[in-house]
C-alpha positions in Angstrom: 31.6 22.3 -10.5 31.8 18.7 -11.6 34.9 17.3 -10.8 35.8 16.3 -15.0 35.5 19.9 -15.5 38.4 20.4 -13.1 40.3 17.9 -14.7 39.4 19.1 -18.8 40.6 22.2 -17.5 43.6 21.1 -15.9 44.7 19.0 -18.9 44.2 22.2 -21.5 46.4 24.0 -19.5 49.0 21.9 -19.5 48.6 21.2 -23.3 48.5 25.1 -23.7 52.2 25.2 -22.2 53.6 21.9 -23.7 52.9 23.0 -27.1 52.7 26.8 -27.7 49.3 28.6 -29.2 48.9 25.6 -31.2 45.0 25.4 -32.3 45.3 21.9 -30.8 45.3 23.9 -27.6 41.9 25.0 -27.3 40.4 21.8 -28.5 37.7 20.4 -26.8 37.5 17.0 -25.6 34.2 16.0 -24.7 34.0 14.4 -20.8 33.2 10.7 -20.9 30.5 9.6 -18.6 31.3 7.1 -15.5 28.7 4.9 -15.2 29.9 3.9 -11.8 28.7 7.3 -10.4 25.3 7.2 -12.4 22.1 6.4 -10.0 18.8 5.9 -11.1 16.0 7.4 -9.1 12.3 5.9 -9.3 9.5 8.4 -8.7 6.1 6.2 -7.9 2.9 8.3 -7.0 -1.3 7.9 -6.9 -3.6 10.1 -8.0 -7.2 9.5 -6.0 -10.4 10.5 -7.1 -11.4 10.2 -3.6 -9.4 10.9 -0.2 -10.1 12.1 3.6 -7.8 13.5 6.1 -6.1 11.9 8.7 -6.1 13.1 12.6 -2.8 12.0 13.1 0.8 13.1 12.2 3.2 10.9 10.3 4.0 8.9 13.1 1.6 7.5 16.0 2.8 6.5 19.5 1.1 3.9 21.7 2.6 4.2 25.0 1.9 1.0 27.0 3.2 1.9 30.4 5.6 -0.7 32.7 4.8 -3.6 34.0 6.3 -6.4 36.0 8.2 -9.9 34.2 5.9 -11.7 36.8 2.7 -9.5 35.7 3.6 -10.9 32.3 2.3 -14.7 33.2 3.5 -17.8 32.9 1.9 -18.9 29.2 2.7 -18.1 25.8 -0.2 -15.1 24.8 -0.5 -14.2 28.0 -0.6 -10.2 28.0 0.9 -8.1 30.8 -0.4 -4.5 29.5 -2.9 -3.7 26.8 -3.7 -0.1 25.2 -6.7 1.1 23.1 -6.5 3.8 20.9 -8.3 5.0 18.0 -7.1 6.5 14.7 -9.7 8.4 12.5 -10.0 9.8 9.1 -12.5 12.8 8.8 -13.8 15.2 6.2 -13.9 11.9 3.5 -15.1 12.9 -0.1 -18.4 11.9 -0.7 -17.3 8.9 -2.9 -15.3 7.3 -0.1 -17.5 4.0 1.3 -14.4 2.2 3.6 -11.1 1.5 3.7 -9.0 -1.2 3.6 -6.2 -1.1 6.3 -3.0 -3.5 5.9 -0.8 -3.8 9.0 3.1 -4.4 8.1 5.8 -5.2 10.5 8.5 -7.7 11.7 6.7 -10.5 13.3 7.8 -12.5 16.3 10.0 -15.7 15.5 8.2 -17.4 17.8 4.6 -15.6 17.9 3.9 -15.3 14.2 0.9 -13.2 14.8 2.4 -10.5 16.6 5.1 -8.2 15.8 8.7 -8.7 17.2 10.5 -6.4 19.6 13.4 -4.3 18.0 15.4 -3.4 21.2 18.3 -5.3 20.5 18.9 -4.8 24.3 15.7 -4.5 25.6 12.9 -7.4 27.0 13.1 -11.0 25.6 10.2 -13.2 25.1 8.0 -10.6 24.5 6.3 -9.2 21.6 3.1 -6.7 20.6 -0.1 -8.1 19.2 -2.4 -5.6 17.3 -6.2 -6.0 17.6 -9.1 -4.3 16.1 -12.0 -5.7 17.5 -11.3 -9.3 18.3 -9.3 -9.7 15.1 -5.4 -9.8 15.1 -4.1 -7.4 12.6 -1.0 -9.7 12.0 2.0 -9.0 9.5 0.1 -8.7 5.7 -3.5 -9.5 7.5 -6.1 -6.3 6.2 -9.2 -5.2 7.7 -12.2 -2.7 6.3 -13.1 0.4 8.1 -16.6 1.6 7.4 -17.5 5.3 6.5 -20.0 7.2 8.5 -21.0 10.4 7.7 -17.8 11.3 5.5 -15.6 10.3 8.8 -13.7 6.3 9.3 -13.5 5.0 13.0 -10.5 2.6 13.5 -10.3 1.3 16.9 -7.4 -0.7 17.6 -5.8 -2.1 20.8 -2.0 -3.2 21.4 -1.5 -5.9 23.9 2.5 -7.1 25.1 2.5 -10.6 24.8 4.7 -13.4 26.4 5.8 -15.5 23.6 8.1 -17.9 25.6 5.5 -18.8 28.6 8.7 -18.1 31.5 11.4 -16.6 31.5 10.4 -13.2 30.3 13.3 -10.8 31.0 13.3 -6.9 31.8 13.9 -4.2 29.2 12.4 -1.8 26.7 9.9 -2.8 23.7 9.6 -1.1 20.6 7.8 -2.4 17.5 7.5 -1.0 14.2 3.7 -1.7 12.3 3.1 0.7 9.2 -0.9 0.3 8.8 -1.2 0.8 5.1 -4.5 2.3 4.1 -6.7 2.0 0.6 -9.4 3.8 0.5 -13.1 2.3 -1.4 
């Protein structure tokens, strides 16, 4: 029950006793509305003529493995580990030529073109890069994705990059890259 409620029904009560079976017991006071508790909620969706299905879950997880500071070189874009994998969309409507793919993330402060490391504990002077081909997918940067007989190939391949040249340190990496996809 809303909480002005309680309090309408509290203060009728205690008009109720202070002044008998007056009728100007049982008037009603309407509630005044408190802005400062208001929210306004935005509802955004897309309707698409045109869509495939994805043969992934929500979220994808490229597991690089370990590797050594010393493995990681001595020059800034050296890489010390490197990961393909491929994401694919299948069963695309017949009107669905390519797609457009948009990677987002944080990028490096000092590698712009790769995408920083959130472990606030973990590895310094390091940082992911995200290829497709021999192009960098970097923060904002799109590529198009072909369709094939109603199915959409997307090879990619994540590299950990030096971004300092020495001084690489030990620790975990994690970065964030939301690949936003438009279909054609």
């Amino acid at each position: 029950m809303p909480s002005y409620i309680n309090k309408f029904t509290t203060l009728s009560l205690l008009s109720s006793t202070l002044l008998g079976a007056s009728w100007m017991a049982s008037a009603v006071v309407p509630p005044t509305t408190n802005t400062a508790n208001s929210a306004t909620v935005n509802v955004t969706a897309k309707v698409l003529a045109t869509t495939c299905t994805p043969s992934w879950s929500s979220d994808t997880e490229v597991k690089l493995g370990s590797v050594s500071t010393a493995s990681m070189g001595n020059a800034v874009g050296d890489a010390g580990l490197s990961k393909d994998f491929n994401l694919s969309l299948t069963h695309c409507d017949p009107g669905v030529t390519s797609v457009d793919v948009t990677a987002r993330g944080t990028p490096d402060t000092d590698v712009a073109e790769t995408y920083a490391n959130s472990e606030a504990t973990g590895a310094k002077f390091v940082a992911v890069k995200l290829l497709t081909g021999t192009e960098v997918l970097s923060n904002g940067k799109s590529h198009n994705f072909t369709a094939a007989s109603n199915t959409i190939n997307m090879p990619f391949t994540a590299k950990l990059i030096n971004t300092k040249g020495t001084g690489v340190t030990p620790g975990a990496v994690k970065s964030k890259i939301t690949l936003d996809i438009a279909y054609e």
